[in-house]
Backbone bond lengths (Angstrom), bond angles and torsions (degrees), N, CA, C in turn:
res aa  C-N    CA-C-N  psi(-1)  N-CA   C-N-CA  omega(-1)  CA-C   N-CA-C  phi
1 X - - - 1.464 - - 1.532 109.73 -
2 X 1.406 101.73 127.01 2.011 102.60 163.79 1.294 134.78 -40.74
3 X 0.849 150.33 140.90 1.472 161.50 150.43 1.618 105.71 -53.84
4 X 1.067 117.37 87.39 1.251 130.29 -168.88 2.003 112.34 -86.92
5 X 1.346 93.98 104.87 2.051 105.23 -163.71 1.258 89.24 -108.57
6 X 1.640 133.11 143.43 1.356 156.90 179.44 1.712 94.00 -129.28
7 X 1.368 115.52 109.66 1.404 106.24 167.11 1.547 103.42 -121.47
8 X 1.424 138.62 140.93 1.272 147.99 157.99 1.697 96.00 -70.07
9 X 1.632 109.97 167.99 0.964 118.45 152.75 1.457 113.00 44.79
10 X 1.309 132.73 63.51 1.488 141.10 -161.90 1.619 111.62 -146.01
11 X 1.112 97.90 10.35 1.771 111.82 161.33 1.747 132.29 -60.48
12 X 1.818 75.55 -45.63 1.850 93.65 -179.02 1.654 114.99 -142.87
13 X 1.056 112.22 177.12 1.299 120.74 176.10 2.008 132.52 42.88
14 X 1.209 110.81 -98.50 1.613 109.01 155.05 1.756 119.17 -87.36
15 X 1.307 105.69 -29.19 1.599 86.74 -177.20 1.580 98.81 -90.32
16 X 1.171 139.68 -6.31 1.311 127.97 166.79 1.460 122.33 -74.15
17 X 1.365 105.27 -32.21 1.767 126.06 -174.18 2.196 88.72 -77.76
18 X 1.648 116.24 -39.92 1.380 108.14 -177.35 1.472 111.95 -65.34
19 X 1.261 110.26 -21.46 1.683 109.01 -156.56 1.727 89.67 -97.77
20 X 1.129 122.66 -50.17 1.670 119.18 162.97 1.649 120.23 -16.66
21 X 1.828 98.33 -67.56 1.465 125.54 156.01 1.407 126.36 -32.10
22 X 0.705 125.51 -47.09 1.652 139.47 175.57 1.654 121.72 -78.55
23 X 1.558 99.84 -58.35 1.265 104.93 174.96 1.637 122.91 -72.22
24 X 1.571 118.20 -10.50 1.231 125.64 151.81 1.397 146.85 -45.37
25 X 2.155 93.61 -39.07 1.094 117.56 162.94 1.700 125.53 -69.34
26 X 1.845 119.98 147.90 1.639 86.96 173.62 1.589 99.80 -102.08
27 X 1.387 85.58 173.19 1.540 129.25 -174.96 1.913 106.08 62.03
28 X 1.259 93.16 68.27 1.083 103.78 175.30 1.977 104.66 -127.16
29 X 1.525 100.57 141.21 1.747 101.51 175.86 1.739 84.40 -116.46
30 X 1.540 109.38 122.96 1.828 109.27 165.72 1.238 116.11 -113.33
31 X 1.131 127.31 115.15 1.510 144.92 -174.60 1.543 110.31 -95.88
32 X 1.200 111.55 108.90 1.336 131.46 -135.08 1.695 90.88 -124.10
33 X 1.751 119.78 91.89 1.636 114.10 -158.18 1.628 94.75 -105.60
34 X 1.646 126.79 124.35 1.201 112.94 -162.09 2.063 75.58 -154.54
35 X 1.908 78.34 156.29 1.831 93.09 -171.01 1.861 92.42 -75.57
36 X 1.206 113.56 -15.96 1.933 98.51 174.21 1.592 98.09 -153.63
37 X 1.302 108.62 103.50 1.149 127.00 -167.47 1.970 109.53 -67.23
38 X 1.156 120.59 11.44 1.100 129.73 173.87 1.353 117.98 -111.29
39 X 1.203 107.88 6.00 1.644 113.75 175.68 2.056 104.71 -106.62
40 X 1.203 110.65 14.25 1.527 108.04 169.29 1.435 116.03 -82.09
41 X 1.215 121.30 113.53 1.631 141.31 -173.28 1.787 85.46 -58.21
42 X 1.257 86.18 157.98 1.877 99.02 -176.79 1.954 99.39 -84.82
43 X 1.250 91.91 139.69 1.606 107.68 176.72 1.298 125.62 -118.39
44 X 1.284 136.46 132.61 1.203 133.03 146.02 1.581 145.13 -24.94
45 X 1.414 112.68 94.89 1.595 99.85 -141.59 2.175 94.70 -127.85
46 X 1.357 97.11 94.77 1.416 116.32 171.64 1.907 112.17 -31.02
47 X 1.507 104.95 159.00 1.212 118.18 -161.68 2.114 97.90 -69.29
48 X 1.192 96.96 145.30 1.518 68.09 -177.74 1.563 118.82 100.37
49 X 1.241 123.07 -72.58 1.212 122.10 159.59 1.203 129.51 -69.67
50 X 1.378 113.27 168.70 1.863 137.10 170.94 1.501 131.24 -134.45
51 X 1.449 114.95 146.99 1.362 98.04 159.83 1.051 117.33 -121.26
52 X 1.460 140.64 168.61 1.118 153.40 -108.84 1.710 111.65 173.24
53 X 1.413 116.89 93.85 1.202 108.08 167.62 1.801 126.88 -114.11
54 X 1.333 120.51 154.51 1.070 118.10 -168.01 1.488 109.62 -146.28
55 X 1.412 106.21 133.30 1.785 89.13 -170.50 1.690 101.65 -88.53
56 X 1.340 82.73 159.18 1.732 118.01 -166.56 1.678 103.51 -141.63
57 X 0.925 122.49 116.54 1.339 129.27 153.94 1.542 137.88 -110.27
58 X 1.443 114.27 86.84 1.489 118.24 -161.32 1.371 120.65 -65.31
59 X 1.754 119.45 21.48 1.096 133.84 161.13 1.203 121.60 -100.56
60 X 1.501 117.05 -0.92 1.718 138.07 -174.71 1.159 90.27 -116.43
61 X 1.534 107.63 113.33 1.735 114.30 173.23 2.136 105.19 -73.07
62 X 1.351 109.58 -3.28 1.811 115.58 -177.75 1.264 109.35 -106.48
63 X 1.373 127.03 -18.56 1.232 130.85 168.33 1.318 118.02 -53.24
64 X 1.580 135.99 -46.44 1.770 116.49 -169.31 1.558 90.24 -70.65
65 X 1.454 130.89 -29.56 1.855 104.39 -172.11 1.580 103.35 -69.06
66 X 1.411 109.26 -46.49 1.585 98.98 -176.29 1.380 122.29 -77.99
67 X 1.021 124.03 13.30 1.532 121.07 142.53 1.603 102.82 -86.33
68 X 0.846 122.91 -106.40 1.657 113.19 179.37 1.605 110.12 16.22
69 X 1.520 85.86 -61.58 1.712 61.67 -163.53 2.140 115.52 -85.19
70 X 0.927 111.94 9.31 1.503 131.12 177.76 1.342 81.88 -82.32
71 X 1.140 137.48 -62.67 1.801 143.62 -165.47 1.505 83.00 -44.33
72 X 1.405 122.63 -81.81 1.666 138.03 -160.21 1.535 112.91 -40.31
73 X 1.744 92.14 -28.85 1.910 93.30 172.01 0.774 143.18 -58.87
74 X 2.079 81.44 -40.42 1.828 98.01 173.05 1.581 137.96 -110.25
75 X 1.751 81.18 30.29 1.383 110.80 151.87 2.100 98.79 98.34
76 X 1.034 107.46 11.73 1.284 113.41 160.72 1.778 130.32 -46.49
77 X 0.877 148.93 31.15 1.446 162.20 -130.29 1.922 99.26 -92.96
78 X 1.162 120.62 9.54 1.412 108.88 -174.96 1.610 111.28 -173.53
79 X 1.365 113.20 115.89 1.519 119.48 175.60 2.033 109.83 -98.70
80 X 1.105 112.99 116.87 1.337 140.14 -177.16 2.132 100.98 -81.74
81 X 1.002 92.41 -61.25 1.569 92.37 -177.15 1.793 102.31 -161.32
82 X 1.273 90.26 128.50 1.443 104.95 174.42 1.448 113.12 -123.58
83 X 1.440 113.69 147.43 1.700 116.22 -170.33 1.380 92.87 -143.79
84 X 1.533 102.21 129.04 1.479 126.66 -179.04 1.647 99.45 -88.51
85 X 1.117 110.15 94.19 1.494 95.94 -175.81 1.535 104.39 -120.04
86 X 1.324 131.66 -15.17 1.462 135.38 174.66 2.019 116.88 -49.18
87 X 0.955 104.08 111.45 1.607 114.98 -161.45 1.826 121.91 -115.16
88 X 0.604 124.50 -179.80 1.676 131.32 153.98 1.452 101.09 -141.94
89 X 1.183 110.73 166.86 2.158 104.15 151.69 2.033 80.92 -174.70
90 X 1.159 132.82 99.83 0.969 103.73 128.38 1.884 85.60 -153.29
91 X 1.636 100.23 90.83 1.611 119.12 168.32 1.666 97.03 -109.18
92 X 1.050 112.09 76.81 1.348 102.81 166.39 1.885 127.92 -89.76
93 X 1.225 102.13 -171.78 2.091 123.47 169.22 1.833 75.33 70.18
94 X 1.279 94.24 172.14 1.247 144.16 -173.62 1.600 107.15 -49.33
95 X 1.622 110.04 144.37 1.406 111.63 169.98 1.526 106.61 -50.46
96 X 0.948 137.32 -59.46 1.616 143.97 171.78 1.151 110.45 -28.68
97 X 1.182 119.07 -37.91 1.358 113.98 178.24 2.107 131.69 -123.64
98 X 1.257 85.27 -2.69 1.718 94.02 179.11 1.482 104.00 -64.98
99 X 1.312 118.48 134.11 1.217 166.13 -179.61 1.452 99.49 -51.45
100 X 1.406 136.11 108.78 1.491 131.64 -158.45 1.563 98.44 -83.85
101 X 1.056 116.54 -43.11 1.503 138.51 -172.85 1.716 109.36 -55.57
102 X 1.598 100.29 -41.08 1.747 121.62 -175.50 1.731 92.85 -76.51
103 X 1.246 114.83 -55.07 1.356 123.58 -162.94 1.684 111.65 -73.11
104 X 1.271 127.60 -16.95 1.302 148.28 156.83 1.506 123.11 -63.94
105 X 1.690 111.14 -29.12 1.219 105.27 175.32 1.674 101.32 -100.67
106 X 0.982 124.66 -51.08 0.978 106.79 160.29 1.486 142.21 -31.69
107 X 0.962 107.55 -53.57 1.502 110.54 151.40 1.731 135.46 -30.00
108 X 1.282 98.99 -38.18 1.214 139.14 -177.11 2.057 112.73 -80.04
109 X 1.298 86.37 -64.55 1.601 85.48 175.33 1.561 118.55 -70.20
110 X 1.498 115.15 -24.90 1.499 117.83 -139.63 1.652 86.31 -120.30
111 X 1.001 143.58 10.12 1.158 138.36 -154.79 1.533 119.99 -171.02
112 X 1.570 120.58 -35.33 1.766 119.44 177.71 1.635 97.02 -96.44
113 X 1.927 111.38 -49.75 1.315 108.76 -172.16 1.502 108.40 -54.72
114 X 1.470 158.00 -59.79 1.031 171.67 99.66 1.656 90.98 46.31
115 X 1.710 123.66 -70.61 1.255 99.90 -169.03 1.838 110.60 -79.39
116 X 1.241 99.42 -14.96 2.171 102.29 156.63 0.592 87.31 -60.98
117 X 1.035 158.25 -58.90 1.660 139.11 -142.08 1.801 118.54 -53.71
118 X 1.860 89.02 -64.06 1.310 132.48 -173.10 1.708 108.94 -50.80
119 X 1.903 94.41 -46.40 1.429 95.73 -175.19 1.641 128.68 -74.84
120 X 1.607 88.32 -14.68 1.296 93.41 179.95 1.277 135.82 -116.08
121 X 1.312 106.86 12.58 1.748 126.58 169.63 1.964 97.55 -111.83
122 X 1.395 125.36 -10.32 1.403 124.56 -179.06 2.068 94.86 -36.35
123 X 1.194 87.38 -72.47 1.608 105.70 -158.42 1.214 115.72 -37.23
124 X 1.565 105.48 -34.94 2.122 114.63 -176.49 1.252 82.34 -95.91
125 X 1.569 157.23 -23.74 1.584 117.70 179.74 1.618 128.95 -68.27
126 X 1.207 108.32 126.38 1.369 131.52 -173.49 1.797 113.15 -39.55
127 X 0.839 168.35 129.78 1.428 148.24 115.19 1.618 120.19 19.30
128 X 1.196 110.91 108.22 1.707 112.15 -162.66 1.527 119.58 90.79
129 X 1.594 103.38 -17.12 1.827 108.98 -163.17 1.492 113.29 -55.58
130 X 1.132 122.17 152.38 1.436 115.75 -174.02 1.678 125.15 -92.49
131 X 1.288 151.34 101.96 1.167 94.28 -174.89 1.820 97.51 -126.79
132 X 1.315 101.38 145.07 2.021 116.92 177.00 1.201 126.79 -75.46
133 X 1.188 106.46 118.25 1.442 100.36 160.55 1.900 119.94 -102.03
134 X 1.395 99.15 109.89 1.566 96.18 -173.70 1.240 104.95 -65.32
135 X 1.296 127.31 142.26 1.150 170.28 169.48 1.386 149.14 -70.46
136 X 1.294 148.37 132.44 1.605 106.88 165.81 1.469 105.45 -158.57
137 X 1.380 122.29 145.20 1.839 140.26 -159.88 2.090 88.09 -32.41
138 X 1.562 83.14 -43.09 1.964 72.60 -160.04 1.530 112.24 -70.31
139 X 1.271 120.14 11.45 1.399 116.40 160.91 1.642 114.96 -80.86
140 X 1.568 128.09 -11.55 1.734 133.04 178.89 1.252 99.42 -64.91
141 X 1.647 122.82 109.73 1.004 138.07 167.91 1.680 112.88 -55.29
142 X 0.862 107.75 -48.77 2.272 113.94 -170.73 1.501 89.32 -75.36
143 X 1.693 136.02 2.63 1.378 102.27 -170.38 1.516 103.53 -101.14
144 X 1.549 110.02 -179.20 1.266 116.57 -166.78 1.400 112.13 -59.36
145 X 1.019 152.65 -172.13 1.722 149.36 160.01 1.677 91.17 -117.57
146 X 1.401 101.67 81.28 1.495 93.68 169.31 1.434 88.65 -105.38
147 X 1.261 155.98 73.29 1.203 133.89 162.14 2.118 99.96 -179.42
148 X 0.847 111.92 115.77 1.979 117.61 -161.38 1.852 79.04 -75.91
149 X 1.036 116.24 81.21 1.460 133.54 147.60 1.697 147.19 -141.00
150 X 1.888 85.59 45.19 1.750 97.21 -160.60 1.217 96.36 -77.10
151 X 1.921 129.08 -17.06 1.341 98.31 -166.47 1.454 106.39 -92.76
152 X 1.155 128.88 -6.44 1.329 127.03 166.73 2.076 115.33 -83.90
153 X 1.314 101.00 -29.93 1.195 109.37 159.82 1.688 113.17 -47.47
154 X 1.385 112.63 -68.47 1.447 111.13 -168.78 1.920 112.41 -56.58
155 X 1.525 107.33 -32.04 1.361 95.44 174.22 1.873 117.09 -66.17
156 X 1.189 116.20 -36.99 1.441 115.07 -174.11 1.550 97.71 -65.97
157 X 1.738 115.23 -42.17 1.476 95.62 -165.80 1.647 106.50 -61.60
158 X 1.159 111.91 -27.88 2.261 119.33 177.38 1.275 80.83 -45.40
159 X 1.201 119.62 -102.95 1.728 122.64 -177.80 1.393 129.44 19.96
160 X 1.740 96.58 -71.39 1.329 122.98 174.31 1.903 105.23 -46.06
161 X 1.193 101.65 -47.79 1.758 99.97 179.90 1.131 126.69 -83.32
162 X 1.678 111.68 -7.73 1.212 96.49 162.73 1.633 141.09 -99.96
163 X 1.742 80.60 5.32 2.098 99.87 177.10 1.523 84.00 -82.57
164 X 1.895 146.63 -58.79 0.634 122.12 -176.80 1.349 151.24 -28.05
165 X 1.690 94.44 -43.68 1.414 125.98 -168.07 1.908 104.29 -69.06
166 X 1.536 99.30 -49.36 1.509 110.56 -167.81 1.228 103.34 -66.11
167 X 1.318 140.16 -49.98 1.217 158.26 -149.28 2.048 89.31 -61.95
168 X 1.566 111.56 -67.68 1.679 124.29 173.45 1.511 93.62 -31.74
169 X 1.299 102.55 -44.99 2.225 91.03 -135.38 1.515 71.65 -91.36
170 X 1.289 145.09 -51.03 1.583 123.63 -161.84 1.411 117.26 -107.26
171 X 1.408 125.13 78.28 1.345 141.08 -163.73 1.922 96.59 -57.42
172 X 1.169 107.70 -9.06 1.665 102.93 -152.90 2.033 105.31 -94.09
173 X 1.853 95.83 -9.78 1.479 99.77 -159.43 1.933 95.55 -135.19
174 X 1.155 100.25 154.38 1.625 98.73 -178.87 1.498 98.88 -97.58
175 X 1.335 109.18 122.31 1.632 121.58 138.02 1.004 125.46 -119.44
176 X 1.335 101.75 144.52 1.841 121.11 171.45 1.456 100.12 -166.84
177 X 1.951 97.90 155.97 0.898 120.60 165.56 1.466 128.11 -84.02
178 X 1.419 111.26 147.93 1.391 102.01 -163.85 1.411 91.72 -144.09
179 X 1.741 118.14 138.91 1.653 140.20 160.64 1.224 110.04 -83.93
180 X 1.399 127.61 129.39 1.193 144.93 -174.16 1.772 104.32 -85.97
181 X 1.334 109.22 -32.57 1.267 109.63 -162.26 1.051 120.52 110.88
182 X 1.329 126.44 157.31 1.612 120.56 177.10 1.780 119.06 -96.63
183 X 1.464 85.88 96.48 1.464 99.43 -142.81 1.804 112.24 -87.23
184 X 1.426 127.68 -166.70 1.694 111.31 -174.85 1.921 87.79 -132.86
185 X 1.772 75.75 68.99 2.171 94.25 148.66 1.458 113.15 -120.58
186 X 1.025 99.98 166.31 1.576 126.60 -179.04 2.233 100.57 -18.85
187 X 1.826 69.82 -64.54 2.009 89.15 176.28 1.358 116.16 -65.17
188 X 1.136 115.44 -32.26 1.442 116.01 -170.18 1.956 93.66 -78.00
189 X 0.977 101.47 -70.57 1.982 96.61 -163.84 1.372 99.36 -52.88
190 X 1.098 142.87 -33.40 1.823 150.79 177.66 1.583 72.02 -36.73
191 X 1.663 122.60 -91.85 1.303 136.38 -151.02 1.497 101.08 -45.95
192 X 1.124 98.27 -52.34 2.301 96.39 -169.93 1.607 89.71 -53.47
193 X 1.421 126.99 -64.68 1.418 112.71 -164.92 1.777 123.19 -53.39
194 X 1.389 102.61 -35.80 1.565 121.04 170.94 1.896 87.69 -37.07
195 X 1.610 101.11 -57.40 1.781 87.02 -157.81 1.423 109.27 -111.23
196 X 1.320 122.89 54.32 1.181 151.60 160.91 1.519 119.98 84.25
197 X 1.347 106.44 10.18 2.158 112.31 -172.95 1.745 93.73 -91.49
198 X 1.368 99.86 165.83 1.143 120.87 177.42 1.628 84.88 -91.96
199 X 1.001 151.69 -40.20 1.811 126.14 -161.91 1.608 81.45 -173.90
200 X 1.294 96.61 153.97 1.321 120.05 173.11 1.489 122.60 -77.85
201 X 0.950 115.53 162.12 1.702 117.79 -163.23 1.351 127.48 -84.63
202 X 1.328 104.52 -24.21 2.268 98.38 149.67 0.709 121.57 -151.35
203 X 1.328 88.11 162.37 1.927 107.54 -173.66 0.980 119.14 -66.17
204 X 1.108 109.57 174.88 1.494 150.39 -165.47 2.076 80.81 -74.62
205 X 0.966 139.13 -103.38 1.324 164.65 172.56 1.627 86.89 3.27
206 X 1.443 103.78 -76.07 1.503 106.08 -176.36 1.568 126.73 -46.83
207 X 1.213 118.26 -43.79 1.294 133.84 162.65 1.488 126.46 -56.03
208 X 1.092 94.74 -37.52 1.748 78.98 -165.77 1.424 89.72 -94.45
209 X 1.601 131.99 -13.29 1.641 123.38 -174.41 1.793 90.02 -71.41
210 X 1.043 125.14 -55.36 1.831 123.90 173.16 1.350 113.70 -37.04
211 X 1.869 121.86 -45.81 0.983 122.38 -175.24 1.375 122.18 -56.87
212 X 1.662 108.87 -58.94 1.574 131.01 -173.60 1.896 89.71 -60.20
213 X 1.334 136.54 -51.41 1.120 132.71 -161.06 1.572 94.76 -65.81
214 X 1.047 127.88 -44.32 1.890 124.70 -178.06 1.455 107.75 -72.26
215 X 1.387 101.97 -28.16 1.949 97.06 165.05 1.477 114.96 -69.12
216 X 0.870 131.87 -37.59 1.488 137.74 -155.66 1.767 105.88 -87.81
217 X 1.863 98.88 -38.23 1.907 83.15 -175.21 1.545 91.92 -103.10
218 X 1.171 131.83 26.41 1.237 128.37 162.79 1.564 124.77 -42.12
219 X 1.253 131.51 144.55 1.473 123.56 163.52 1.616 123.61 -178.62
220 X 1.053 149.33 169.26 1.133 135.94 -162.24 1.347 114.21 -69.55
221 X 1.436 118.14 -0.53 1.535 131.41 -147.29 1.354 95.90 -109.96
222 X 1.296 121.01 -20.90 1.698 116.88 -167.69 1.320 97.44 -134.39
223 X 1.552 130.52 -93.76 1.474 146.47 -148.28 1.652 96.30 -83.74
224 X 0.923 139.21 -15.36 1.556 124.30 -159.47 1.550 91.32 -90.52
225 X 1.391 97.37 139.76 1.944 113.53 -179.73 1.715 110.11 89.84
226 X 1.384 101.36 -12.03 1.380 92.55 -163.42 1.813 98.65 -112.73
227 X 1.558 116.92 -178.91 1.348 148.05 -178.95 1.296 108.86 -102.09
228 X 1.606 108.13 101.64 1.546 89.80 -166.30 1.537 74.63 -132.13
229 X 1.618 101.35 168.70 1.623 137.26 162.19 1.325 127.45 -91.61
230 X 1.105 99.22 143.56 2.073 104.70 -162.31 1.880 80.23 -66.30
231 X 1.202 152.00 -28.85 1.288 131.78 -165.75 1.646 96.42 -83.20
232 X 1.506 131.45 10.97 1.314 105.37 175.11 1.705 116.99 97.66
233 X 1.501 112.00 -21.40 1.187 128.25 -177.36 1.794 96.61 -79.13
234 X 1.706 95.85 155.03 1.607 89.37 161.07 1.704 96.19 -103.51
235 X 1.785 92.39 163.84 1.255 110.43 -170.30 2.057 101.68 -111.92
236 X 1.088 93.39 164.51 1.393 105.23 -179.59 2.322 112.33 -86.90
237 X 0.939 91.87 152.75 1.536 100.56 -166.28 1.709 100.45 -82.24
């Protein structure tokens, strides 16, 4: 049987570098959920494995069931590990001044789609199945505000509670949240320039090899419920 991978947001940056990752490996099927499924760059796809795309639009609160069930058509019957990785973040300046309208969609992508997500791949995850909620440093509530990104901050920290939350109510499947790092995508260098860098400090390469490694020794015994870091470290709430 396949190794059955659900990635959001796998067009560009980390979920494109994850779905690379996966489909490298064999006997892997990667289900690749994107708002226009014709914008996936061509990948490298090991003996054994496939990819698989299906549109998803994390601005359509009906979209994660109707992919699911388009998956079920084409004979998809089982999710192994799924990663919510489809994002926005650039709600920046000050509570005083963030943009209600900016801070609303966000809200929206980074935080309701994620629990669509959740509700509608629950049913095909396997016993043990994993599923992620990506993450990111600027959701740590006790940390400093060195960086004018609370309103994208406050959606990841929602996030953060709801891998917590799932993890209690479904003893049978691993969740946790997980930080990618402050990585050199589109979103990530936006943020380094916000706070004066030319690009943020890792790659794409580095990250997602931490990521796939925190997927793999994952289990109810260690990472599930918790805030963890693609280096393996736990992270603060």
């Amino acid at each position: 049987m396949p190794t059955n991978v659900l990635i959001t947001g796998a067009n560009r940056g980390i979920g494109l570098g994850l779905a690379q990752a996966y489909t490298s490996k064999e006997g892997y099927t990667v289900i690749v959920a994107l708002r226009k499924p014709d914008s996936m760059p061509e990948v490298k796809v090991a003996s054994g494995s496939k990819l698989v795309t299906v549109k998803l639009d994390s601005g359509v609160i009906e979209d994660p069931k109707k992919a699911i069930e388009e998956l079920k058509k084409q004979g998809v019957d089982k999710l192994d590990i799924v990663i919510a990785n489809a994002a926005i973040g650039d709600c920046f300046g000050a509570l005083s001044e963030v943009d209600l309208g900016n801070f609303e969609e966000h809200w929206r992508i980074n935080v309701l789609a994620p629990l669509a997500l959740f509700q509608a791949c629950f049913p095909l995850l396997i016993k043990g199945g994993k599923f992620i909620w990506m993450s990111s440093g600027a959701s740590i509530i006790d940390r400093v505000p060195d960086k004018l990104d609370a309103g994208y901050g406050i959606t990841k920290c929602c996030m953060n509670y709801l891998a917590r939350y799932a993890h209690y109510e479904n003893p049978d499947i691993v969740s946790f949240s997980l930080s990618p790092g402050w990585v050199q995508t589109d979103m990530g260098d936006r943020g380094a320039r916000w706070a004066g860098m030319e690009k943020a400090p890792i790659t794409v390469d580095e990250s997602v090899a931490g990521i796939t490694k925190v997927i793999d020794e994952a289990n109810n015994d260690n990472y599930s419920g918790l805030h963890m870091r693609y280096d393996g470290s736990k992270s603060k709430w």
